[in-house]
ZAMARGU-4260 file (C-alpha; in steps of 0.2 Angstrom, whole numbers, plus 5000, padded with zeros to 4 digits):
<rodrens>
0) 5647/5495/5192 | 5633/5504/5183 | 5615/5506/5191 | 5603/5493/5187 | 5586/5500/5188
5) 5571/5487/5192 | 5558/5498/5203 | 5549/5507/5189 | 5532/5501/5199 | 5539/5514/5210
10) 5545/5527/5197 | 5552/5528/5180 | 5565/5539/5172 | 5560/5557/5164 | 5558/5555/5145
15) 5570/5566/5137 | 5555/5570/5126 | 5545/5574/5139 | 5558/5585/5147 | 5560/5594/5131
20) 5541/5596/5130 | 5542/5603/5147 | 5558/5615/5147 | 5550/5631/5138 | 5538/5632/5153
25) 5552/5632/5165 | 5560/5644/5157 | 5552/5654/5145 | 5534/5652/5146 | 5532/5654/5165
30) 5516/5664/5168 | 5503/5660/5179 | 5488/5650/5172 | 5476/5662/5181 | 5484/5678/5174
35) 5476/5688/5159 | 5490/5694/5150 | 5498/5687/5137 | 5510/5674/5149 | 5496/5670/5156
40) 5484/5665/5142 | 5498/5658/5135 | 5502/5647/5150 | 5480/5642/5149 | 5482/5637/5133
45) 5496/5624/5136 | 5484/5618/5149 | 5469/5615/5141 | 5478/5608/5126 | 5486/5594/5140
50) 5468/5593/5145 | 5461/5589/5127 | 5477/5577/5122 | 5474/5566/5138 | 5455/5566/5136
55) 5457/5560/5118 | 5468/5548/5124 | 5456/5540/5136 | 5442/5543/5126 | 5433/5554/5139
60) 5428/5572/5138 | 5441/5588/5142 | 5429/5593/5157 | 5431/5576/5164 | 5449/5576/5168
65) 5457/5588/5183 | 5475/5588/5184 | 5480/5584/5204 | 5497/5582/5211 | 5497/5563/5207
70) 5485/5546/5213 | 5489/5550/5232 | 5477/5566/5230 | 5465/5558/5216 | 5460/5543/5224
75) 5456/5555/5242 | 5446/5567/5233 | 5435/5552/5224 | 5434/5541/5238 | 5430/5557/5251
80) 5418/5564/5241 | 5408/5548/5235 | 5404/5547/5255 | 5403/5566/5259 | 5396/5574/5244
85) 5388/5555/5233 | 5378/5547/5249 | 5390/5532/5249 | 5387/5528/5269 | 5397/5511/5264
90) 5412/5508/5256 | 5419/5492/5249 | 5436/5488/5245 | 5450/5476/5247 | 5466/5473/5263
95) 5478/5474/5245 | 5474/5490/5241 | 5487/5506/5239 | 5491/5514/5256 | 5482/5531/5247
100) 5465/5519/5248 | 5465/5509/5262 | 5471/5524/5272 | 5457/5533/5267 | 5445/5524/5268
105) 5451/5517/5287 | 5452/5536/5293 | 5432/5537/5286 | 5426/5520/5293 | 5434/5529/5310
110) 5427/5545/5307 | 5409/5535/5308 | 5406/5542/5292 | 5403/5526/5283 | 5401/5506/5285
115) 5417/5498/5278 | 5418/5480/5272 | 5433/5471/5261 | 5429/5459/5249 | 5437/5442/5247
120) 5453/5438/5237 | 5454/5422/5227 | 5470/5412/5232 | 5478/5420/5216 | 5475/5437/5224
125) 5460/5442/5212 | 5446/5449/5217 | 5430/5437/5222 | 5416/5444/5211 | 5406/5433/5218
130) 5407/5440/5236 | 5407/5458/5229 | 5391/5454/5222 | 5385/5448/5238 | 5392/5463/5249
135) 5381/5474/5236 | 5366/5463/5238 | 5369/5463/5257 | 5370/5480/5260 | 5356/5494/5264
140) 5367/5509/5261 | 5373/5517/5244 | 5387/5509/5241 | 5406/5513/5237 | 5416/5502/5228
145) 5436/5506/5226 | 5448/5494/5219 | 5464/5494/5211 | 5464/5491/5192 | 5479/5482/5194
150) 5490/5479/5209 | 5507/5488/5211 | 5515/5475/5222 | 5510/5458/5214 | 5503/5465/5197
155) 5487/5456/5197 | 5473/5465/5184 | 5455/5466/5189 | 5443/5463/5176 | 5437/5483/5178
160) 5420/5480/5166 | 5413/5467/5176 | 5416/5477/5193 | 5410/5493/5185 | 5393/5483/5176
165) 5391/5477/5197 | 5390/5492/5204 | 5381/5498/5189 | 5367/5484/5192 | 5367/5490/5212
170) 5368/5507/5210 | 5386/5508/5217 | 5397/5522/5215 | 5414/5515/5208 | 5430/5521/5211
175) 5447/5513/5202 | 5463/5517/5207 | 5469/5515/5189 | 5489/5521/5193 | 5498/5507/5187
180) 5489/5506/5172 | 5485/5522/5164 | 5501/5525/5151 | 5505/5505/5152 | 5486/5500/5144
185) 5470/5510/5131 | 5457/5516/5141 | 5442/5520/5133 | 5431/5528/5147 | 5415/5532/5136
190) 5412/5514/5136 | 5419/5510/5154 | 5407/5510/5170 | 5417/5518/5182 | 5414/5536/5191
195) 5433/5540/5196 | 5449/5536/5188 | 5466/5539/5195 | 5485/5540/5187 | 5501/5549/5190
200) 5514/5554/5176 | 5529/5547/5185 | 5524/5528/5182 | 5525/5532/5163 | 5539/5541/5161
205) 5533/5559/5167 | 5537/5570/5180 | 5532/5567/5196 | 5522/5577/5206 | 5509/5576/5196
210) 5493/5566/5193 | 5476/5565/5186 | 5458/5562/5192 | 5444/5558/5181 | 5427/5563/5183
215) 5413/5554/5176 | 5402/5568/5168 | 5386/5564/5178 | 5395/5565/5194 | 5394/5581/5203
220) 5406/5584/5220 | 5412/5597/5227 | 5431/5602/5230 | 5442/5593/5241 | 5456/5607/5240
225) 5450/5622/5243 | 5457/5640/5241 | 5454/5646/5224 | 5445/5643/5205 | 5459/5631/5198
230) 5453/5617/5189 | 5436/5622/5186 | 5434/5627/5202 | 5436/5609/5208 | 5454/5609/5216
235) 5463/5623/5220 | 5480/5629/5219 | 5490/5637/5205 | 5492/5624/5193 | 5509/5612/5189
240) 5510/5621/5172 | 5525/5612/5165 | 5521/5595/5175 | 5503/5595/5167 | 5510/5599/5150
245) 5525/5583/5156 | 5511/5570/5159 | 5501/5575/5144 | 5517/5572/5133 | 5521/5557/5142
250) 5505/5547/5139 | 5505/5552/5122 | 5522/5543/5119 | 5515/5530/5130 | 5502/5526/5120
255) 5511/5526/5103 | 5522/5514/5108 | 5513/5505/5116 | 5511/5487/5107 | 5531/5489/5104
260) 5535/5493/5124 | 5525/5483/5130 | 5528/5467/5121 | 5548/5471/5124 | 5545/5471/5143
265) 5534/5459/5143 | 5548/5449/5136 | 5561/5454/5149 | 5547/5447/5164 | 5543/5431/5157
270) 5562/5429/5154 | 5568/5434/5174 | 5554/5421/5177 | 5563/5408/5166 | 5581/5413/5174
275) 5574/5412/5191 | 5567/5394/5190 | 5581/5388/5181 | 5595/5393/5192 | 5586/5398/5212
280) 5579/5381/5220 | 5563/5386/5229 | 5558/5401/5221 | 5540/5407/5219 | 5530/5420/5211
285) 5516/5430/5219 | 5501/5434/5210 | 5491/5428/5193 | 5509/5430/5185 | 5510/5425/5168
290) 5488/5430/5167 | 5479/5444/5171 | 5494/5453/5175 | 5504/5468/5173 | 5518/5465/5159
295) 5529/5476/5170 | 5530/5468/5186 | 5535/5452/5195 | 5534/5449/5213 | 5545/5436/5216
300) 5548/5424/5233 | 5564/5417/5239 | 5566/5404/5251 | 5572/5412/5268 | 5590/5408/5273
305) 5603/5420/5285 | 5608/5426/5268 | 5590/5431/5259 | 5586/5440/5273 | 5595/5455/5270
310) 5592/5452/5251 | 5587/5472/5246 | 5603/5477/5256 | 5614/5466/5247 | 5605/5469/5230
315) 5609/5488/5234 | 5626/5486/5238 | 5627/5476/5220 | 5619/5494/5212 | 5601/5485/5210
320) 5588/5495/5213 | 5571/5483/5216 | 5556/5483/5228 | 5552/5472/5247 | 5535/5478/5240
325) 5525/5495/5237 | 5539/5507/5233 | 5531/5521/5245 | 5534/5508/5262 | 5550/5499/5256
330) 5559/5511/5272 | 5545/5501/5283 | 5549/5486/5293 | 5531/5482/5295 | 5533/5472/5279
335) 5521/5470/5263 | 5502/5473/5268 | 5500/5464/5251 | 5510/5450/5251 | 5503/5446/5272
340) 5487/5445/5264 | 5491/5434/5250 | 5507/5424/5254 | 5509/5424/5273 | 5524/5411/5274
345) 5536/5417/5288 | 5550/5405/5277 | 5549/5416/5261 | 5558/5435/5257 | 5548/5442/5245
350) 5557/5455/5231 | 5546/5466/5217 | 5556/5468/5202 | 5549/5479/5186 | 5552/5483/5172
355) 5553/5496/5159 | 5558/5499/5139 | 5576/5503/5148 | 5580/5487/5155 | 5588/5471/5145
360) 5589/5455/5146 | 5610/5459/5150 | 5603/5469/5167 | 5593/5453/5171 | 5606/5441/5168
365) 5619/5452/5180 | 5605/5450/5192 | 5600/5431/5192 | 5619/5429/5196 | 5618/5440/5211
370) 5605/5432/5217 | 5612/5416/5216 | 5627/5420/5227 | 5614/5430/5238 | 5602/5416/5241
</rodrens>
Protein backbone atom coordinates (compact mmCIF):
# COMPACT_ATOMS: atom_id res chain seq x y z
CA UNK A 1 0.00 0.00 0.00
CA UNK A 2 1.51 3.34 -0.85
CA UNK A 3 2.63 5.75 2.04
CA UNK A 4 0.16 8.17 3.15
CA UNK A 5 1.95 11.26 4.48
CA UNK A 6 0.05 13.38 7.18
CA UNK A 7 2.91 14.90 9.59
CA UNK A 8 3.96 17.94 7.40
CA UNK A 9 3.82 19.84 11.03
CA UNK A 10 6.76 17.90 11.45
CA UNK A 11 8.40 18.02 7.95
CA UNK A 12 7.46 18.41 4.40
CA UNK A 13 8.78 16.90 1.24
CA UNK A 14 11.97 18.59 -0.75
CA UNK A 15 10.46 20.53 -3.62
CA UNK A 16 12.05 19.34 -6.64
CA UNK A 17 12.38 22.94 -7.47
CA UNK A 18 14.08 23.66 -4.72
CA UNK A 19 16.33 20.73 -5.17
CA UNK A 20 17.22 21.94 -8.58
CA UNK A 21 17.83 25.33 -7.24
CA UNK A 22 20.15 23.72 -4.86
CA UNK A 23 22.11 20.92 -7.00
CA UNK A 24 24.83 23.43 -8.72
CA UNK A 25 26.12 24.08 -5.10
CA UNK A 26 26.39 20.52 -4.36
CA UNK A 27 28.16 19.92 -7.17
CA UNK A 28 29.48 22.55 -9.01
CA UNK A 29 29.50 25.56 -7.10
CA UNK A 30 31.02 24.23 -3.79
CA UNK A 31 33.42 26.95 -2.52
CA UNK A 32 33.58 28.33 0.78
CA UNK A 33 31.59 31.60 1.48
CA UNK A 34 34.65 32.88 3.31
CA UNK A 35 37.08 32.28 0.48
CA UNK A 36 38.34 35.17 -1.91
CA UNK A 37 38.62 33.49 -4.94
CA UNK A 38 36.33 33.17 -7.49
CA UNK A 39 34.38 29.85 -5.78
CA UNK A 40 34.37 31.67 -3.16
CA UNK A 41 32.72 35.11 -4.07
CA UNK A 42 30.74 33.15 -6.12
CA UNK A 43 29.49 31.08 -3.36
CA UNK A 44 28.92 35.02 -1.22
CA UNK A 45 26.88 36.05 -3.77
CA UNK A 46 24.33 33.06 -3.67
CA UNK A 47 24.14 34.03 -0.21
CA UNK A 48 23.53 37.38 -0.02
CA UNK A 49 21.06 37.10 -2.95
CA UNK A 50 19.05 34.19 -0.43
CA UNK A 51 19.46 37.03 2.05
CA UNK A 52 17.85 39.76 -0.14
CA UNK A 53 15.00 37.31 -1.69
CA UNK A 54 13.80 36.38 2.06
CA UNK A 55 14.14 39.96 3.25
CA UNK A 56 11.84 41.14 0.45
CA UNK A 57 9.72 38.49 1.17
CA UNK A 58 9.04 39.54 4.71
CA UNK A 59 9.46 42.96 4.06
CA UNK A 60 12.46 43.44 6.50
CA UNK A 61 15.93 44.64 5.67
CA UNK A 62 18.83 42.04 4.20
CA UNK A 63 20.88 42.97 7.56
CA UNK A 64 18.07 41.83 9.59
CA UNK A 65 17.98 38.23 8.58
CA UNK A 66 20.89 35.59 9.70
CA UNK A 67 20.73 32.24 8.42
CA UNK A 68 20.96 29.42 11.39
CA UNK A 69 20.64 25.83 11.37
CA UNK A 70 16.83 25.97 11.78
CA UNK A 71 14.07 27.35 14.89
CA UNK A 72 15.93 25.09 17.49
CA UNK A 73 19.07 27.41 17.22
CA UNK A 74 16.95 30.91 16.37
CA UNK A 75 14.60 30.79 19.14
CA UNK A 76 17.93 30.11 21.77
CA UNK A 77 19.99 32.82 20.49
CA UNK A 78 16.86 35.46 20.88
CA UNK A 79 15.51 34.25 23.92
CA UNK A 80 19.35 33.84 25.50
CA UNK A 81 20.33 37.08 24.41
CA UNK A 82 17.22 39.12 25.27
CA UNK A 83 18.27 38.07 29.04
CA UNK A 84 22.03 38.09 28.76
CA UNK A 85 22.79 40.70 26.27
CA UNK A 86 18.75 43.05 26.42
CA UNK A 87 18.34 43.30 30.40
CA UNK A 88 15.21 40.95 30.07
CA UNK A 89 15.77 39.69 33.97
CA UNK A 90 11.97 38.22 33.36
CA UNK A 91 10.60 36.27 30.96
CA UNK A 92 7.08 35.57 29.93
CA UNK A 93 5.85 32.77 28.03
CA UNK A 94 3.28 30.00 27.81
CA UNK A 95 3.30 25.75 29.28
CA UNK A 96 2.33 25.17 25.18
CA UNK A 97 5.20 26.33 23.88
CA UNK A 98 7.79 24.43 21.44
CA UNK A 99 10.29 22.22 23.56
CA UNK A 100 13.13 24.69 21.81
CA UNK A 101 11.23 27.56 24.04
CA UNK A 102 10.22 26.28 27.10
CA UNK A 103 13.54 24.34 27.35
CA UNK A 104 15.16 27.45 27.20
CA UNK A 105 13.66 29.34 28.98
CA UNK A 106 13.40 26.57 32.14
CA UNK A 107 17.28 26.11 31.92
CA UNK A 108 17.43 30.27 32.39
CA UNK A 109 14.78 30.55 35.06
CA UNK A 110 17.32 27.61 36.79
CA UNK A 111 20.41 29.34 36.06
CA UNK A 112 18.85 32.30 38.25
CA UNK A 113 19.30 34.43 35.39
CA UNK A 114 15.87 35.59 35.11
CA UNK A 115 12.22 35.61 36.84
CA UNK A 116 9.95 33.17 34.74
CA UNK A 117 6.04 33.52 34.78
CA UNK A 118 3.48 31.70 32.10
CA UNK A 119 0.61 33.38 30.96
CA UNK A 120 -2.91 31.95 31.06
CA UNK A 121 -4.46 30.03 28.17
CA UNK A 122 -8.30 30.63 27.26
CA UNK A 123 -10.08 27.33 27.27
CA UNK A 124 -9.61 27.23 23.40
CA UNK A 125 -5.85 27.22 23.98
CA UNK A 126 -5.24 31.12 23.10
CA UNK A 127 -3.43 33.12 24.69
CA UNK A 128 -5.25 35.38 27.67
CA UNK A 129 -4.16 39.11 26.69
CA UNK A 130 -5.62 40.09 29.27
CA UNK A 131 -3.26 38.34 31.90
CA UNK A 132 -0.34 39.13 29.56
CA UNK A 133 -1.16 42.65 30.12
CA UNK A 134 -1.38 42.12 33.73
CA UNK A 135 1.96 40.13 34.11
CA UNK A 136 3.67 43.29 32.10
CA UNK A 137 1.84 45.63 34.52
CA UNK A 138 2.99 43.40 37.45
CA UNK A 139 6.23 43.11 36.81
CA UNK A 140 9.58 45.34 37.94
CA UNK A 141 12.02 43.86 35.71
CA UNK A 142 12.43 44.33 31.82
CA UNK A 143 10.46 42.06 30.56
CA UNK A 144 10.69 39.18 27.84
CA UNK A 145 7.89 38.04 26.15
CA UNK A 146 8.01 34.68 23.68
CA UNK A 147 5.28 33.07 22.30
CA UNK A 148 4.50 30.94 19.42
CA UNK A 149 2.79 32.69 16.34
CA UNK A 150 0.96 29.60 15.84
CA UNK A 151 0.96 26.42 17.63
CA UNK A 152 2.53 23.08 16.00
CA UNK A 153 0.40 20.64 17.89
CA UNK A 154 -3.09 22.23 17.99
CA UNK A 155 -2.68 24.88 15.40
CA UNK A 156 -3.97 27.78 17.24
CA UNK A 157 -2.87 31.41 15.77
CA UNK A 158 -1.94 34.32 18.18
CA UNK A 159 -2.97 37.48 17.20
CA UNK A 160 0.92 38.69 16.89
CA UNK A 161 0.04 42.71 16.57
CA UNK A 162 -1.77 42.98 19.57
CA UNK A 163 1.00 40.94 21.65
CA UNK A 164 3.83 42.91 19.99
CA UNK A 165 1.69 46.67 20.54
CA UNK A 166 1.73 45.06 24.51
CA UNK A 167 4.97 44.75 24.89
CA UNK A 168 5.56 47.65 22.75
CA UNK A 169 3.35 49.91 25.43
CA UNK A 170 5.57 48.07 28.36
CA UNK A 171 8.70 48.21 27.00
CA UNK A 172 9.03 44.44 26.58
CA UNK A 173 11.22 42.81 24.47
CA UNK A 174 9.25 40.32 22.07
CA UNK A 175 10.31 37.19 20.82
CA UNK A 176 7.77 34.88 18.26
CA UNK A 177 8.52 31.69 17.48
CA UNK A 178 7.15 32.06 14.05
CA UNK A 179 8.14 28.40 12.60
CA UNK A 180 4.91 27.16 11.65
CA UNK A 181 3.99 30.08 10.03
CA UNK A 182 6.79 31.66 7.92
CA UNK A 183 6.35 30.03 4.20
CA UNK A 184 2.45 29.02 5.16
CA UNK A 185 1.36 33.10 5.72
CA UNK A 186 2.73 37.20 4.39
CA UNK A 187 4.79 38.59 6.88
CA UNK A 188 5.35 42.08 6.62
CA UNK A 189 7.95 42.94 9.46
CA UNK A 190 8.28 46.69 8.77
CA UNK A 191 4.98 47.06 10.25
CA UNK A 192 5.06 44.16 12.86
CA UNK A 193 6.28 44.86 16.57
CA UNK A 194 8.22 42.11 17.16
CA UNK A 195 12.27 41.98 17.90
CA UNK A 196 13.05 38.16 16.91
CA UNK A 197 11.42 36.03 14.36
CA UNK A 198 12.12 32.38 13.85
CA UNK A 199 11.42 29.81 10.78
CA UNK A 200 13.04 26.80 9.31
CA UNK A 201 13.05 25.63 5.55
CA UNK A 202 11.82 22.16 6.14
CA UNK A 203 8.07 23.12 7.24
CA UNK A 204 7.73 24.77 3.71
CA UNK A 205 9.19 22.42 1.43
CA UNK A 206 12.98 23.24 1.99
CA UNK A 207 15.79 21.34 3.32
CA UNK A 208 16.29 20.69 6.54
CA UNK A 209 18.98 21.79 8.64
CA UNK A 210 18.34 24.94 8.01
CA UNK A 211 16.66 27.92 9.57
CA UNK A 212 16.29 31.72 10.01
CA UNK A 213 16.53 34.35 12.74
CA UNK A 214 15.25 37.70 12.30
CA UNK A 215 16.67 40.58 13.94
CA UNK A 216 14.84 43.67 14.42
CA UNK A 217 17.39 46.57 13.27
CA UNK A 218 17.35 48.45 16.65
CA UNK A 219 18.39 45.32 18.38
CA UNK A 220 21.93 44.87 19.04
CA UNK A 221 23.28 41.24 20.70
CA UNK A 222 26.09 39.55 20.61
CA UNK A 223 26.75 36.01 19.19
CA UNK A 224 25.45 32.95 20.58
CA UNK A 225 27.80 30.64 18.31
CA UNK A 226 31.06 31.62 18.56
CA UNK A 227 34.08 30.81 16.53
CA UNK A 228 34.43 32.90 13.63
CA UNK A 229 32.85 36.19 11.41
CA UNK A 230 29.90 34.22 9.59
CA UNK A 231 26.82 35.90 9.38
CA UNK A 232 28.00 39.31 10.11
CA UNK A 233 29.91 38.23 12.76
CA UNK A 234 26.82 37.10 14.55
CA UNK A 235 26.88 33.26 14.38
CA UNK A 236 29.52 31.42 13.47
CA UNK A 237 30.29 28.50 11.30
CA UNK A 238 30.90 27.99 7.71
CA UNK A 239 27.58 28.71 6.20
CA UNK A 240 24.82 25.90 4.83
CA UNK A 241 25.55 27.30 1.31
CA UNK A 242 23.20 25.10 -0.70
CA UNK A 243 20.55 24.81 2.27
CA UNK A 244 20.46 28.73 2.51
CA UNK A 245 20.16 29.13 -1.20
CA UNK A 246 17.18 25.77 -0.61
CA UNK A 247 15.11 27.83 1.95
CA UNK A 248 15.41 31.05 -0.04
CA UNK A 249 13.85 29.23 -3.04
CA UNK A 250 11.48 27.51 -1.03
CA UNK A 251 9.79 30.57 0.55
CA UNK A 252 9.62 32.19 -2.75
CA UNK A 253 7.55 29.28 -4.12
CA UNK A 254 5.74 29.37 -0.98
CA UNK A 255 4.68 32.57 -1.33
CA UNK A 256 3.54 32.62 -4.94
CA UNK A 257 1.32 30.06 -4.41
CA UNK A 258 0.22 30.90 -1.59
CA UNK A 259 -3.58 31.89 -1.87
CA UNK A 260 -3.82 28.55 -4.30
CA UNK A 261 -2.13 26.16 -1.55
CA UNK A 262 -3.44 27.35 0.93
CA UNK A 263 -7.06 27.38 0.25
CA UNK A 264 -6.41 23.62 -1.29
CA UNK A 265 -5.39 22.39 2.19
CA UNK A 266 -7.50 24.24 3.91
CA UNK A 267 -9.98 22.30 1.87
CA UNK A 268 -8.45 18.89 2.81
CA UNK A 269 -8.69 20.01 6.92
CA UNK A 270 -12.23 21.15 7.02
CA UNK A 271 -13.15 18.04 4.90
CA UNK A 272 -11.00 15.23 7.58
CA UNK A 273 -13.06 17.32 10.04
CA UNK A 274 -16.43 16.58 8.19
CA UNK A 275 -15.38 12.68 7.54
CA UNK A 276 -14.45 12.30 11.13
CA UNK A 277 -17.84 13.56 12.76
CA UNK A 278 -19.76 11.84 10.31
CA UNK A 279 -18.37 8.43 10.54
CA UNK A 280 -16.19 8.22 14.58
CA UNK A 281 -18.77 8.68 17.50
CA UNK A 282 -17.14 10.70 20.18
CA UNK A 283 -14.63 12.45 18.24
CA UNK A 284 -13.09 15.87 19.28
CA UNK A 285 -10.84 18.54 18.03
CA UNK A 286 -8.30 20.44 19.99
CA UNK A 287 -7.75 23.89 19.43
CA UNK A 288 -9.72 27.18 17.90
CA UNK A 289 -10.09 24.70 14.80
CA UNK A 290 -12.07 25.97 12.28
CA UNK A 291 -10.83 29.95 13.64
CA UNK A 292 -7.67 31.35 14.28
CA UNK A 293 -6.05 28.49 13.25
CA UNK A 294 -3.53 26.97 11.07
CA UNK A 295 -5.03 25.77 7.58
CA UNK A 296 -2.55 22.81 7.76
CA UNK A 297 -3.25 21.15 11.01
CA UNK A 298 -5.91 19.25 12.85
CA UNK A 299 -5.42 17.85 16.34
CA UNK A 300 -7.85 15.47 16.58
CA UNK A 301 -9.28 13.22 19.90
CA UNK A 302 -10.71 9.85 19.81
CA UNK A 303 -12.39 8.36 22.58
CA UNK A 304 -10.13 5.75 24.47
CA UNK A 305 -10.81 2.08 23.82
CA UNK A 306 -8.25 -1.12 24.00
CA UNK A 307 -8.00 -0.48 20.38
CA UNK A 308 -7.30 3.56 20.11
CA UNK A 309 -4.73 3.16 22.38
CA UNK A 310 -2.13 1.92 20.21
CA UNK A 311 -3.68 4.13 17.41
CA UNK A 312 -0.20 5.63 15.78
CA UNK A 313 1.01 1.97 15.80
CA UNK A 314 -1.80 0.72 14.01
CA UNK A 315 -2.01 3.72 11.71
CA UNK A 316 1.87 2.90 10.92
CA UNK A 317 1.30 -0.45 10.21
CA UNK A 318 -1.60 0.81 7.56
CA UNK A 319 1.52 3.21 5.97
CA UNK A 320 0.07 6.46 7.64
CA UNK A 321 2.42 8.64 8.84
CA UNK A 322 0.65 11.26 11.53
CA UNK A 323 1.59 12.91 14.92
CA UNK A 324 0.59 11.78 18.95
CA UNK A 325 1.60 15.47 18.95
CA UNK A 326 4.95 17.72 18.46
CA UNK A 327 6.81 15.70 15.78
CA UNK A 328 10.19 16.08 17.64
CA UNK A 329 8.58 14.01 21.04
CA UNK A 330 6.36 11.50 19.14
CA UNK A 331 9.32 8.63 20.32
CA UNK A 332 8.34 10.01 24.07
CA UNK A 333 6.00 8.37 26.23
CA UNK A 334 5.57 11.34 28.47
CA UNK A 335 2.84 12.33 26.12
CA UNK A 336 1.76 15.78 24.64
CA UNK A 337 2.87 18.84 27.09
CA UNK A 338 0.22 20.63 24.93
CA UNK A 339 -2.56 18.67 24.60
CA UNK A 340 -2.13 17.97 29.10
CA UNK A 341 -2.38 21.63 29.33
CA UNK A 342 -5.29 22.06 27.09
CA UNK A 343 -7.43 18.81 27.03
CA UNK A 344 -6.26 16.67 30.05
CA UNK A 345 -9.03 13.81 29.62
CA UNK A 346 -7.34 10.48 30.62
CA UNK A 347 -10.41 8.87 28.34
CA UNK A 348 -9.21 10.60 24.95
CA UNK A 349 -6.04 9.42 22.47
CA UNK A 350 -5.19 12.42 20.86
CA UNK A 351 -3.58 12.26 16.90
CA UNK A 352 -2.21 15.61 14.82
CA UNK A 353 -2.82 15.04 11.28
CA UNK A 354 -1.44 17.75 8.59
CA UNK A 355 -1.53 18.58 5.60
CA UNK A 356 0.23 19.68 2.59
CA UNK A 357 -0.59 20.72 -1.35
CA UNK A 358 0.50 16.65 -1.62
CA UNK A 359 -2.36 15.13 0.07
CA UNK A 360 -5.98 14.54 -1.30
CA UNK A 361 -9.11 14.09 -0.29
CA UNK A 362 -8.63 10.04 -1.80
CA UNK A 363 -5.52 9.89 1.12
CA UNK A 364 -8.10 11.19 3.64
CA UNK A 365 -10.94 9.04 2.75
CA UNK A 366 -8.24 5.74 3.06
CA UNK A 367 -7.73 7.03 6.43
CA UNK A 368 -11.25 7.87 7.97
CA UNK A 369 -11.75 4.06 6.96
CA UNK A 370 -8.74 3.04 8.98
CA UNK A 371 -9.74 4.71 11.73
CA UNK A 372 -13.03 3.31 11.84
CA UNK A 373 -11.88 -0.26 12.02
CA UNK A 374 -9.15 1.09 14.59
CA UNK A 375 -11.45 2.94 17.05
Amino acid sequence: MERIYLDNAATTPLDPIVLEAMMPYLTNQFGNPSSIYSYGRESRLAIENARKTVAKILNAHPAEIFFTSGGTESSNTAITAAVRDLGCKHIISSVIEHHATTHTVEFLYHTGEAALSYVKLLPNGHIDLEDLERLLAESEEKCLVTLMHANNEIGNIMDIHAVGELCKLYGAIFHSDTVQTVGHFPFDLRNTPVHFITGASHKFHGPKGVGLLYINENVKIKPFVHGGSQERNMRAGTENLYGIVGFAKALELATVNYEQDSAYIKGLKVYMMEQLKKYIKGVAFNGDTLGRSLYTVLSVSFPKTEKSEMILFNLDINNICASGGSACTSGADQGSHVIRAINNNPNQVTVRFSFSKHNTKEEIDRVVDQLKAMI
